[in-house]
N, C-alpha and C positions, 0 to 999 in steps of 0.2 A: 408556805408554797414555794414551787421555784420555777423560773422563768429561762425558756434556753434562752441560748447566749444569739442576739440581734442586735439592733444595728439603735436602738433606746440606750437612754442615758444609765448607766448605773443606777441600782435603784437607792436611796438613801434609806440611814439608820430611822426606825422610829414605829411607832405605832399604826396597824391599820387606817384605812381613811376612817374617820368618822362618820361618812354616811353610809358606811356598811357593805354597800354593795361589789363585786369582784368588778364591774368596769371603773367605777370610782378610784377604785383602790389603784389599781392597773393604772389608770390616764393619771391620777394626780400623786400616788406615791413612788410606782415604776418607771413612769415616764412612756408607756405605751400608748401612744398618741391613735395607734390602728383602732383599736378598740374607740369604734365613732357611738357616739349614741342619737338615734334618730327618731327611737319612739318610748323606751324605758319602759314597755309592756312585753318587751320579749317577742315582736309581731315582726321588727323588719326585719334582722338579722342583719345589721350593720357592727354588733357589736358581739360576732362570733368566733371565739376564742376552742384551743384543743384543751379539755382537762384531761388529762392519759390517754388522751388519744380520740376521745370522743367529743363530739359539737356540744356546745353550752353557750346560751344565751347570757352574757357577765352582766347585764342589766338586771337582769333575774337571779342572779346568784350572789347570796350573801360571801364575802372576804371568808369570813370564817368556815362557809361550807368549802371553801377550795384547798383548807389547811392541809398541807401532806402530800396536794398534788401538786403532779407535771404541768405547765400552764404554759400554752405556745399561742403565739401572736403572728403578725404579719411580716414582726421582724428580726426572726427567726433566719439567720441563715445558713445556721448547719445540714438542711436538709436539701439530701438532690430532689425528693419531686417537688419541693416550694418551689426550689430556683426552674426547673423545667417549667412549673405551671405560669409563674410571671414570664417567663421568655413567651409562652402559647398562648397569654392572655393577652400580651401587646401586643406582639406577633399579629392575632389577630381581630385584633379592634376591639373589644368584650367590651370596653367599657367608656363611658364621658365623661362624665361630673368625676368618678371615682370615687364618690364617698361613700358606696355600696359594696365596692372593690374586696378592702379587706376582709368584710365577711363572706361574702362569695368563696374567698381564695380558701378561708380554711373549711368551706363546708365542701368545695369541691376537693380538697386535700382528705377530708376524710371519707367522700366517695370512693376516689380512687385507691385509695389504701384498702378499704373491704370490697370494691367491686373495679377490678383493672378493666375490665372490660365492657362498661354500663350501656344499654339503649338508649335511642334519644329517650323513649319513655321511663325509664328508670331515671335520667337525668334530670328531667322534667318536673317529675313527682322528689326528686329528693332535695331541690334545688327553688320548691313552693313554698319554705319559709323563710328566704329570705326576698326581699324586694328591690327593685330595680325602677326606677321612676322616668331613665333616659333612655334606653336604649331597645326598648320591647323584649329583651331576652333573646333572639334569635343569634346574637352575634357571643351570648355569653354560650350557649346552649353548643356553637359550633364549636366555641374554641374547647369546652371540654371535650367534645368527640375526637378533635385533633390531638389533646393532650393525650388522652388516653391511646391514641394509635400510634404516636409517635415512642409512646413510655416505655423504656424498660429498666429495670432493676439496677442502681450503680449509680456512676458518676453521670450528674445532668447532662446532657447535650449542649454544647454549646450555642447552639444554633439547628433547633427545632426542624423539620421540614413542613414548610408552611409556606405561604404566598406572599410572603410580608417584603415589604421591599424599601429599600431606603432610598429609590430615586426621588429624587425634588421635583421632577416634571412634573407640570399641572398637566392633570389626569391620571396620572398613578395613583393608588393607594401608599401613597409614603408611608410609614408608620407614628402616631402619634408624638409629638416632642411632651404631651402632657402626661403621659400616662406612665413614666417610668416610677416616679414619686408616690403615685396613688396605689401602687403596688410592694411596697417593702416599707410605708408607714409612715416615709420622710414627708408625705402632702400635710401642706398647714391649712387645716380651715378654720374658723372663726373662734371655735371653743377651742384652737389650739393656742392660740394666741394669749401671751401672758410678760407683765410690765412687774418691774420690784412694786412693792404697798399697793397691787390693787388689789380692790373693795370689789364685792357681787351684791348684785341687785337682783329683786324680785318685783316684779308687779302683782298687785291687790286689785283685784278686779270684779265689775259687779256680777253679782247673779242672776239678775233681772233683768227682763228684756226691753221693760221703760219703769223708772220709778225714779219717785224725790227723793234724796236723800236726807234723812232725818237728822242722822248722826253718824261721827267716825268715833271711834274707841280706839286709841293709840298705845293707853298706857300700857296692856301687858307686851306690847311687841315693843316699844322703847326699852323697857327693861329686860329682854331679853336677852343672852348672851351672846356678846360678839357685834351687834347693833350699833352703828355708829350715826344713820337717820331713818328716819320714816317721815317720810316727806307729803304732804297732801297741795293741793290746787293753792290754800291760800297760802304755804310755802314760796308756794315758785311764782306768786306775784311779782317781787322786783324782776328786775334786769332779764324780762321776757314780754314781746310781742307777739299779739295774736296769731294764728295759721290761718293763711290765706291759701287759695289760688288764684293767680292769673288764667287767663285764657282768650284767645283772641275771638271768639265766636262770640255774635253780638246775645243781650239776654242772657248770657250765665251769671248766675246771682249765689253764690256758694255762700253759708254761715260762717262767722269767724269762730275756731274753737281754742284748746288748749291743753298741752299734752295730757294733763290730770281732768278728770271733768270735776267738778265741784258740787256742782248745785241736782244733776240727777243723774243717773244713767239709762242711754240710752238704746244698749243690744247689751247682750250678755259676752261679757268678757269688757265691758268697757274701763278700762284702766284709772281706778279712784284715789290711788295709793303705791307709793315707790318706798319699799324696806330695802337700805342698804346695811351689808352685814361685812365682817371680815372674811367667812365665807360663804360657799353658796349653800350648804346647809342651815347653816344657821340665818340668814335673811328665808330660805322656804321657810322655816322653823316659825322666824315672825312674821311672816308673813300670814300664815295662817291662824296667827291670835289676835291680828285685824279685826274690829268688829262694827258691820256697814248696819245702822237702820235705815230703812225702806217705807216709804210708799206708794203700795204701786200703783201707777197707771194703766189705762187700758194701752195695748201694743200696736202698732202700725205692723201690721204683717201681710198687707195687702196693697203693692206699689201702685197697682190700676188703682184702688177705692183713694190712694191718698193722691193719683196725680187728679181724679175729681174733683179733689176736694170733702174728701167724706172723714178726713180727719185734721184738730188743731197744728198746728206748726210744730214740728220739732223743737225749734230753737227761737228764742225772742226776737233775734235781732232779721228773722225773715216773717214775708206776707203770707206764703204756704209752703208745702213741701213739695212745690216743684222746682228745680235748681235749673232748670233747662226745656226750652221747648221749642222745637225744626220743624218747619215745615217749606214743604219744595213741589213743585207741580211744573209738569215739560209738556209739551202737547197738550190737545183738546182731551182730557179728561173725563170730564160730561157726558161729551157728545161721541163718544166711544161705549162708556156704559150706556145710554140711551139705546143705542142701536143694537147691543151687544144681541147676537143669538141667545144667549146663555150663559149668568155669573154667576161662578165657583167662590162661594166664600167659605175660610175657614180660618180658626184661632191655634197658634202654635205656640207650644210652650217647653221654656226649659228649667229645670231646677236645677236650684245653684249647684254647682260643684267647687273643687277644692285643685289647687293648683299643688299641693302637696310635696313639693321639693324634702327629699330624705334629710338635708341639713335645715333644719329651721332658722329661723332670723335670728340676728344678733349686731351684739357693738362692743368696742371697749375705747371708752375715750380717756383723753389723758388732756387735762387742762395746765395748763403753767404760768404759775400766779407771777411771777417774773419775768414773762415778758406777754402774759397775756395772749400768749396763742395757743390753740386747742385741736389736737391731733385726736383723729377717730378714722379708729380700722371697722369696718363694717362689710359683710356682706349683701354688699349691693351689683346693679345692672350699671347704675349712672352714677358715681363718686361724686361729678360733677354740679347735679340735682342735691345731692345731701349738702355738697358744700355751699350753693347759693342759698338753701332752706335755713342750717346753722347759721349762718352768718346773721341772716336777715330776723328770724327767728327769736336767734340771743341776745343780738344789738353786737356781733363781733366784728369786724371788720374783715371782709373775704378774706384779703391778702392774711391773715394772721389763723385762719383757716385751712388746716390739709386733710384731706380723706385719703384714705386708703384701702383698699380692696384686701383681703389676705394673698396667699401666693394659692389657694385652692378656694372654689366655691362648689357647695354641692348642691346644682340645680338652685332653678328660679322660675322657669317656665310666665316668666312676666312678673309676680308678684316681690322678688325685691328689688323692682322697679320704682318702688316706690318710697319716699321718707317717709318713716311714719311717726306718731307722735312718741312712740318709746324712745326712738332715735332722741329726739330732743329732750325727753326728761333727763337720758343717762348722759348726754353731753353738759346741762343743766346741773344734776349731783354732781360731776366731774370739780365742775368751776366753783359749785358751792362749797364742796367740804376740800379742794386744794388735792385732792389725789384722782387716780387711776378710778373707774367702775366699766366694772363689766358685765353688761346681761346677754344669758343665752337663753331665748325661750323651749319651753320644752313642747312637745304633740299636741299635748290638750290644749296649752297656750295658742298653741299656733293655728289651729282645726277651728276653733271657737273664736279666735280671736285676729290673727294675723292677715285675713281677708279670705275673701269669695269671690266665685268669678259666674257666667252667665245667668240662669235663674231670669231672662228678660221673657217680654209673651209679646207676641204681635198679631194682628189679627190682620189677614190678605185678603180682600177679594179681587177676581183676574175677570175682564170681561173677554169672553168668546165669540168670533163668528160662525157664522153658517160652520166651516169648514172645522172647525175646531182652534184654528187660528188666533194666537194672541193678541188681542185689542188694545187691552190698558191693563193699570195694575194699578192698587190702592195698596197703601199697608199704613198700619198704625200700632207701632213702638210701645213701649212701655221698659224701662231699663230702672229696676230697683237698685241705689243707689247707696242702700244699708243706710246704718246711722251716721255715717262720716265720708265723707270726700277724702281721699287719697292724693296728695299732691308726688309729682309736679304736674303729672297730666289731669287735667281734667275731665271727668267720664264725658259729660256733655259731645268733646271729642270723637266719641266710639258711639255714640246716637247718632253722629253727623257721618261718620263712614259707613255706619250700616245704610244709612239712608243714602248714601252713594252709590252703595255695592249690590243691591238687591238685586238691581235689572241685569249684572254682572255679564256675563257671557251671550244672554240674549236678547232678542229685538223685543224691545216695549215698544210700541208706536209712541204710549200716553201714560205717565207715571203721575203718578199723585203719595208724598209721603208725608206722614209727621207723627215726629219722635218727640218722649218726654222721656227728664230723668228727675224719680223722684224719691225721697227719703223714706226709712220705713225704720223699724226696729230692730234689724239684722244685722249683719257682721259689714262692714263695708264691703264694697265691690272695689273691685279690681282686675286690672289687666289679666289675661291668663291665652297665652298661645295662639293668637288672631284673634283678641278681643271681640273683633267684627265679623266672627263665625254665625250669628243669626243672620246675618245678611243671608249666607251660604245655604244655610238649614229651610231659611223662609224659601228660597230662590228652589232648590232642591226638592225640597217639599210639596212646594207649589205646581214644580212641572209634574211629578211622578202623578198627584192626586188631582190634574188636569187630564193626564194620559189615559188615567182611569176611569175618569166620568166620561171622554170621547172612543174610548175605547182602543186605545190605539199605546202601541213598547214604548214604554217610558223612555229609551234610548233615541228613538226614533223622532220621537216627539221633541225630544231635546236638538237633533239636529236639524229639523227643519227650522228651529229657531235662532238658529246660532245668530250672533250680529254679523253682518259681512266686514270683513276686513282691509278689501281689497282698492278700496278710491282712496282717491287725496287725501283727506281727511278723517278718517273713520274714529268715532265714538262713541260711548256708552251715549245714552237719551239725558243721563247727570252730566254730561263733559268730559267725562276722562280720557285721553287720546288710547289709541288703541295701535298706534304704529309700529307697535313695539313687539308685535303678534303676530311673528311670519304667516303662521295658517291657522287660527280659529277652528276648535274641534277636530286636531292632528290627535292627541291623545282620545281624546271618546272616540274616532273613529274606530284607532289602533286596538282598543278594549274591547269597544264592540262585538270586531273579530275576536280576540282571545279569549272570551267570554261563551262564544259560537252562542249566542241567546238562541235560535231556535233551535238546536240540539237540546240547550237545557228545556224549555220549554217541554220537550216531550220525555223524557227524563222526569219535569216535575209532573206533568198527566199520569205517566206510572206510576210514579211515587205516590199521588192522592190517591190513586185507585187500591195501594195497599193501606192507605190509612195514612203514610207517609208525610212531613208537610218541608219542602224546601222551599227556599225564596232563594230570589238574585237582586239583589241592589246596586246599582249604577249611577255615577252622580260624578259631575265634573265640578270644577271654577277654573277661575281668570283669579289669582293670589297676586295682590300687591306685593312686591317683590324686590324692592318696598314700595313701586309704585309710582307713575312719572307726576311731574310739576302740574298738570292737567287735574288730572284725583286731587291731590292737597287743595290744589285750585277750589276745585269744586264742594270739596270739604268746608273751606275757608279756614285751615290750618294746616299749618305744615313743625317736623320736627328740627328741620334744618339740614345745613350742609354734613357732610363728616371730615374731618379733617384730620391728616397723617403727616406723618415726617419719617424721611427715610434717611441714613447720614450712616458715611464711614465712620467708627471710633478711629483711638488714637491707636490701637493693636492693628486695625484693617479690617474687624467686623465688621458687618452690617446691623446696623439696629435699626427697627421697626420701631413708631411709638402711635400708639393709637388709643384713641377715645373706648373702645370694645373693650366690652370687659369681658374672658372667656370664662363658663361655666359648665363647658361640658360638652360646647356645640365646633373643638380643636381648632379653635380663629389661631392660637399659636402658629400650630402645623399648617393650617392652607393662606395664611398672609404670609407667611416664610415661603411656600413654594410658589406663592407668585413670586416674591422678592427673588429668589435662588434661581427661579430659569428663566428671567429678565435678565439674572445678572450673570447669569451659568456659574453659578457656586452651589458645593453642598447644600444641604438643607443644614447642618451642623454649623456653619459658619452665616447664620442669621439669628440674631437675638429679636426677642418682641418685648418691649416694655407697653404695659398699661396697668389700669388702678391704682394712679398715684397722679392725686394733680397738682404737684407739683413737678412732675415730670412730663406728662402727657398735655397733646393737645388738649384744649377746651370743645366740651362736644356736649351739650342739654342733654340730648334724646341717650346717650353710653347705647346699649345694646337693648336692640328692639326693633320689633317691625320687621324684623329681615333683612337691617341694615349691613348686616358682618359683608356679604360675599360682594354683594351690588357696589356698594359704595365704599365700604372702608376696602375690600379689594380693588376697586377701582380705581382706588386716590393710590394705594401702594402700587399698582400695576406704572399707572401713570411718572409717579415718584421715581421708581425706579428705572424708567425708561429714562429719564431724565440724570438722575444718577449714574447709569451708566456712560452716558454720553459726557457730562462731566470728565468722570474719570479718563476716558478716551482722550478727551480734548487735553485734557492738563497731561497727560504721559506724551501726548502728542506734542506738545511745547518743549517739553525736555527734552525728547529726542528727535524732534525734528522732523520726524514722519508726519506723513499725513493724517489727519483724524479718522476718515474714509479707509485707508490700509490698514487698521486696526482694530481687531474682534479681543471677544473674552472668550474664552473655550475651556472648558473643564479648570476653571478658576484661574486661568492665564491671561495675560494678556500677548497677544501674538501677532505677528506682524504678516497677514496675509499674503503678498504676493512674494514673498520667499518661506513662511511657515515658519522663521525662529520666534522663539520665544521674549519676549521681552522682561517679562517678569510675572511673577504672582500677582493677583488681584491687591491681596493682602499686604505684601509689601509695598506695592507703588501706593496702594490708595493711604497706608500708614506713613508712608513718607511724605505726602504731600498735605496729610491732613496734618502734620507736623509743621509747616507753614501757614500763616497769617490767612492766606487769600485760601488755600488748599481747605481749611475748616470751614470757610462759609462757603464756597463751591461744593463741597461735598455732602454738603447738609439741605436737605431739599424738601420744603414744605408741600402738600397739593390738599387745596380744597374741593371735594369730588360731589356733585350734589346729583340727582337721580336724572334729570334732563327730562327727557322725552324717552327713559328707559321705562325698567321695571316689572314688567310684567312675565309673573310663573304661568304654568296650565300647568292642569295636572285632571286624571280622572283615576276614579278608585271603582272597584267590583268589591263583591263580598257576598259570599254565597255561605247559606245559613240549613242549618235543617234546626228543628222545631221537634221536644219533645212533648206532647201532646199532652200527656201525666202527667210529667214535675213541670212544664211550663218554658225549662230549661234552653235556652237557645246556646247552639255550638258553631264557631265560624270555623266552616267546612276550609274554605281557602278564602284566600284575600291577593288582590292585583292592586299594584299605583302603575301608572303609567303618568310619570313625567317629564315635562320638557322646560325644565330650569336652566337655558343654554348652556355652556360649556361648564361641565361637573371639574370642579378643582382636586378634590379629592373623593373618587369613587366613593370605598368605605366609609368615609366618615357622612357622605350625602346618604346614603343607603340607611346608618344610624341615625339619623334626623330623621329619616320619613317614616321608618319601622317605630321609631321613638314615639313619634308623633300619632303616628295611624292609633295605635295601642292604645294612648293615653286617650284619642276620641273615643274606642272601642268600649273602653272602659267607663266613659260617662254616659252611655247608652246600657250598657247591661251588667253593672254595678255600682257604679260611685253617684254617690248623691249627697248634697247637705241637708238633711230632712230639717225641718221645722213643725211642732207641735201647733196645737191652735191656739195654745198659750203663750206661745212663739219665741217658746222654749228649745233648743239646740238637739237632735237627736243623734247627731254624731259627732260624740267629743274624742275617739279614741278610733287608731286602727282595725279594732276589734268591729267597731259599726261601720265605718267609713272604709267599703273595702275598695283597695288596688288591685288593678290586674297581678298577676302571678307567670309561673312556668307552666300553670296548668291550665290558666284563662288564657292567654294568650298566644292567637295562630300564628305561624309561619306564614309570612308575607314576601310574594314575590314582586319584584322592583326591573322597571322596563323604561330607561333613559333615552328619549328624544335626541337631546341636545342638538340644535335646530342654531343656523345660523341669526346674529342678532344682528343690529344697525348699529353700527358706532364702532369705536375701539374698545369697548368693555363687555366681554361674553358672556359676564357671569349673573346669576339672578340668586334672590334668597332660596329658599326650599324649606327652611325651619317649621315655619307657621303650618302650612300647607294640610300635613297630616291630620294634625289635630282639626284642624278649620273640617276639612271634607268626611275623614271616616263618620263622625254621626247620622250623614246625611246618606253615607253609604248603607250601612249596619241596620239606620232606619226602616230604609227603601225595602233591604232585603227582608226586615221582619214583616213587615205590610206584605211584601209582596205571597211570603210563603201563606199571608191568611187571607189573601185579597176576595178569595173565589170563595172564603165563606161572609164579605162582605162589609171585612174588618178595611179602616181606614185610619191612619195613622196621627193624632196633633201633638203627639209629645215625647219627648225622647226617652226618658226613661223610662227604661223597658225589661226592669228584674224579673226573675220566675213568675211572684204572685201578680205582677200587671199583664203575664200573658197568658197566666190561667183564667186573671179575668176575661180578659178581650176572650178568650177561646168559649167561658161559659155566658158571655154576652151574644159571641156569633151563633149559638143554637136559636136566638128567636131573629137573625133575622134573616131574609130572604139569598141563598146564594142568588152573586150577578153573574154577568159573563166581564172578562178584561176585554180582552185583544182581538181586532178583528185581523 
């Protein structure tokens, strides 16, 4: 084959790769680093390559089948329309993580080569095999319609006609500082990463979903070719300490495990065995000559019957399988139901889903038996979290401890949030055999194994008065826990904020909660996108299918409940300060209207009277954002301060260094443009360091919660106000001026009441950082912690029509109206919430982790476990508030948000389109065959009336 000429290493002399396949071959013998691999089934098109000109999945294609051809990559730059299409990609925002990027670019490269002039629908449908996990497609979907308008025949453009713009003001659309990389192949993610003599690993993992282990069979994968260990649990006895977690919540009682289990396993995929090999074929190779005997036990697959008590202990060294259990009561209780007119009770349920980030986990540690300190690059949220876990973990001493982030992550969506036990085996081989190991897991690995996210059930009852009026509220939690705890958060955590969050936006007189978290035979649980989304769904749920038993617009109902905002003190009925909340129900009102509910209303009357079935779903929250000292408060945990440093170098840069680790959500691009029009400099003359701790502040919690905008721009905001005044001051000593007579203006400094110039930013702050006192003056630490901020709104619409036949539901259109205060960067806030919406979207009328009743895995592969698409996925319009805040910091998260509320939306609207034949909604997923049921359930029973 031949490869045009880009921007990859020359390829070396020698043989095809040995595992055969054309992306193998491409990433480990070409050096085409573009070609990503995200699923190795040919489903995501991450690793979409030109063979003459036509799209080929190289995961799917053997070396040998490409012999003879033309093979074009991402970096490729003899061509005008590549280079046009990266300019119209950045240009216009298409992408986050980037790790989808390069297949994208060549399947839109060979759209526009056979069709110059495509529909959105021809883009849509041609553009449905490959996957996008960040950004909902609406922002990839525009920039092709621009490429193609802008395209003609010749030499690129140099500059596109587009909207793109490179001012640093907060509130422009800057253009990304991350995305240049993830477009022509130079972004390094995790499986890019590579040390002289390292080893690859594989994990041997069980099949069963609880069984003893009988026996391991080592010998044919020892002798295997290339094999240097196959390591088992009673291997990695010496020179390693249990896994714990801490947790400040009183009553959490977590098992101590170990990264191999030993004696049984306990979910399917539970890690029994680490084959390290020279390479990564040859450790799969023995790894599958592994051989586990079993016996099995019956499976905990039911978190309610084990937090009873209706099944033994997982683990020895606990009394049951409950790890955690909350309970809270505010008001008279009782004597609210006692009197109630009328109580609604009902059971809500979610099944797990899948947080699904296109790059999978991974690590490559490097041990040094010479001075005994242990370097690991990992794709993680918190570097920080892995490096107190290793330490503590190994028996290594922090300080002799450095983690490192790569220079690309692709997506996390919360889950590598967490250390997990692979982490410490491959750190563990590192130190044992004296060299480098590297493991990258692969889909099925990571689907079955790398964790799961809600799957929790709660049951509500609401007491009502006369009037329809909310009295009290009871709920009762249940949070399946899977087989293993996930450090450094402890889930027990995300039981105590649901139970914070429930009464969220409105008036409870009388709350009564209690939450368990309990073990079962499943994949562990884990963080995923506002962990504390049943809060939202319960809260959501509970109003629409109140509205409905009183008769009265689920919207309506919502705002006569709102909490008031307006006194001294305003609270949630849990404690949470509410100051922070210029006007309470500004977004649901604004929706409302855009929504015109009674024009739809009579739109859907026609519609039923042809057979027709539409719905409208409406549903706000109050998104911790990340949430003021009040909430943690009330929680009885908090994740801590954040903390920045902002500092001239010795050139006159600006560098930023921060605990945030970015993965897609441009903390690059909007902590630069706060630094830049604090300090009126480019955007190009501020550097960001993070994922490296030995360079960045110390920060537990890295990226989470919705910490980037609120607090790590808050501490940079601050930093650099402070920074500037510095610099001010010290030019002001030298020349004599006043401090006060002295601005910055388009990277000057200049001497106000006559307008000369005095100098460059650059210059003076490089000259004085050139002195003793200049370097610590210039260097400015700020600890930013939430205060009495925090708080998002936000309300989402979602209008649905209902195919009556296939079951099929199609979202008609979609509305967010949020009020996140002062947007930093338009586009890339607009990419979170579209991102976000999608991915809820998609855990209501697609994605699931099934489980068999043998509680057995029924989605190991892309192919079961479906993603939204170009074809699932609506066009979502975005209507920003930005509402004045209290304090000096305007900014709030928005990340969470989407995902938190679209289910409660997308819900609402499918209840609503069947309400009037009687249907009522407790569970979210809602594929074709669950709405053919519900539709062949409603024929026996009675249409009601809704709305009076």
């Amino acid at each position: 084959m031949t490869c045009a000429p880009g921007t990859a290493p020359e390829p070396p002399e020698g043989e095809p790769h040995a595992c055969g396949t054309l992306a193998d071959h491409l990433r480990d013998c070409l050096g085409r680093a573009s070609v990503r691999l995200g699923c190795e089934d040919g489903v995501c098109g991450s690793c979409t390559v030109l063979l003459d000109g036509r799209t080929a999945r190289a995961c799917t294609v053997l070396a040998a089948q490409a012999d003879g051809l033309t093979v074009r990559t991402a970096e490729d730059t003899g061509d005008a329309l590549m280079r046009h299409l990266r300019e119209v990609l950045w240009a216009e925002h298409a992408f986050q993580c980037g790790f989808c990027a390069t297949g994208f670019l060549m399947e839109i490269h060979a759209l526009l080569t056979e069709h110059p002039d495509p529909s959105e629908e021809q883009i849509r449908d041609r553009l449905a095999g490959n996957l996008c996990r960040c950004t909902g497609y609406e922002s990839i979907v525009r920039a092709v319609l621009v490429a193609a308008r802008t395209w003609t025949p010749g030499p690129a453009p140099s500059h596109p006609a587009t909207t793109a713009t490179t001012d640093p003001t907060v509130g422009t659309s800057a253009l990304r500082a991350e995305d240049r990389t993830v477009l022509d192949g130079r972004a390094r993610y995790i499986a890019d990463l590579d040390v002289p003599g390292t080893l690859h690993a594989r994990f041997v993992r069980g099949t069963r979903p609880h069984a003893r282990i009988t026996g391991v069979d080592l010998t044919a994968a020892r002798s295997a070719p290339g094999v240097v260990a196959v390591l088992t649990a009673a291997d990695m006895r010496d020179g390693l300490n249990p896994i714990t977690i801490a947790c400040p919540l009183e009553g959490y009682t977590p098992p101590a495990f170990t990264p191999l289990t030993g004696d049984r396993v306990r979910f399917e995929g539970d890690p029994v065995a680490l084959v390290v090999a020279e390479s990564q074929a040859q450790a799969e190779d023995a790894a599958a000559a592994v051989g586990i005997g079993y016996e099995d036990q019956p499976p905990v697959t039911d978190a309610r019957a084990a937090a009873d008590g209706a099944h033994p202990p997982l683990f020895p060294d606990l009394d049951s399988n409950v790890l955690y259990t909350e309970h809270r009561k505010h008001g008279d209780v009782d004597a609210a139901f006692a009197s109630a007119a009328r109580v609604v009770r009902h059971r809500l349920r979610q099944d797990r889903v899948q947080n699904a980030p296109l790059e999978p986990r991974g690590g490559l540690a490097s041990y040094d038996p010479a001075d005994g300190t242990l370097s690991y690059h990992v794709a993680s949220q918190s570097p920080t979290s892995h490096r107190a876990y290793l330490s503590d973990v190994l028996g290594i001493d922090i300080g002799s401890v450095r983690v490192r982030v790569p220079p690309n992550m692709g997506g996390s969506f919360g889950i590598k949030g967490g250390v997990f036990r692979e982490d410490i085996a491959v750190c563990w081989a590192s130190r044992h055999l004296g060299r480098p190991v590297r493991w990258i897991e692969d889909r099925r690995e990571h689907l079955i194994a790398a964790g799961q996210a809600r799957g929790e059930e709660i049951e509500v009852e609401a007491a009502l008065g006369e009037g329809g009026e909310l009295l009290a509220l009871r709920a009762d939690l249940v949070v399946d826990q899977g087989a293993y705890p996930v450090p450094p958060v402890a889930s027990a955590v995300f039981v105590a904020i649901v139970g914070c969050l429930i009464p969220n936006a409105y008036r409870v007189p009388a709350y009564e909660f209690t939450g368990r978290l309990a073990l079962s035979n499943r994949t562990p649980y884990v963080a995923y996108r506002g962990p504390w989304e049943m809060a939202t769904f319960a809260a959501e749920r509970t109003m629409d299918l109140i509205a409905r038993e009183v008769g009265e617009e689920p919207a309506d109902y919502r705002l006569r409940h709102l909490n008031p905002v307006d006194g001294p003190d305003p609270r949630m009925i849990t404690g949470a300060r509410l100051t922070d909340v210029p006007e309470l129900g500004s977004t649901l009102r604004l929706a409302r209207r855009e929504a015109a509910v009674e024009a739809f209303r009579e739109r859907q009357a026609r519609a039923r009277a042809e057979g027709r079935l539409l719905g409208l779903g409406i549903a706000t929250l109050l998104e911790p954002a990340p949430g003021p000292w009040s909430l943690h408060e009330a929680m009885g945990a908090h994740m801590g301060p954040e903390p920045v440093r902002v500092l001239f170098t010795a050139e006159g840069r600006v560098e930023i260094r921060t605990g945030q680790i970015p993965h897609g959500q441009g903390h690059v691009t909007t902590l630069s443009q706060i630094a830049a029009t604090t300090l009126g400099l480019p955007l190009h003359a501020v550097d960001v360091v993070h994922g490296d701790t030995d360079r960045v502040p110390f920060s537990l919690a890295g990226t989470g919660a919705s910490r980037a905008a609120a607090l790590a721009g808050g501490g940079v905001l601050r930093a650099a106000r402070r920074l500037r005044a510095e610099l001010l001051a010290a030019v002001a000593r030298r020349t004599g001026d006043a401090p006060e007579d002295l601005d910055i203006v388009a990277a000057r400094v200049v001497h106000v009441p006559d307008g000369r110039t005095v100098g460059t930013v650059a210059a003076l702050a490089a000259a004085h950082v050139a002195t003793g006192e200049g370097r610590s003056r210039l260097d400015v630490s700020e600890v930013f912690d939430s205060e009495e901020t925090g708080w998002a709104e936000a309300t989402h619409c979602c209008w649905v029509e209902i195919d009556p036949d296939l079951g099929t539901v199609r979202v008609n259109r979609y509305l967010i109206v949020a009020d996140s205060g002062r947007i930093i960067n338009p586009a890339i806030a607009d990419g979170q919430l579209r991102g976000g919406a999608v991915q809820g979207i998609g855990t209501v009328l697609q994605e699931r982790s099934g489980y068999g009743p043998d509680g057995r895995q029924l989605s190991p592969d892309l192919t079961e476990y479906l993603l939204p698409t170009t074809r699932t996925a609506p066009a979502i319009d975005i209507v920003h508030l930005e509402s004045r805040r209290a304090g000096d910091v305007p900014y709030r998260g928005l990340g969470e948000g989407g995902a938190v509320l679209a289910p409660s939306a997308v819900v609402g609207a499918v209840e609503d389109a069947l309400a009037h034949l009687g249907v009522r909604l407790t569970e979210r997923h809602l594929p074709p065959w669950r709405v053919l049921d519900l539709l062949a359930a409603s024929r026996t029973l009675k249409p009601v009336p809704e709305y009076r």
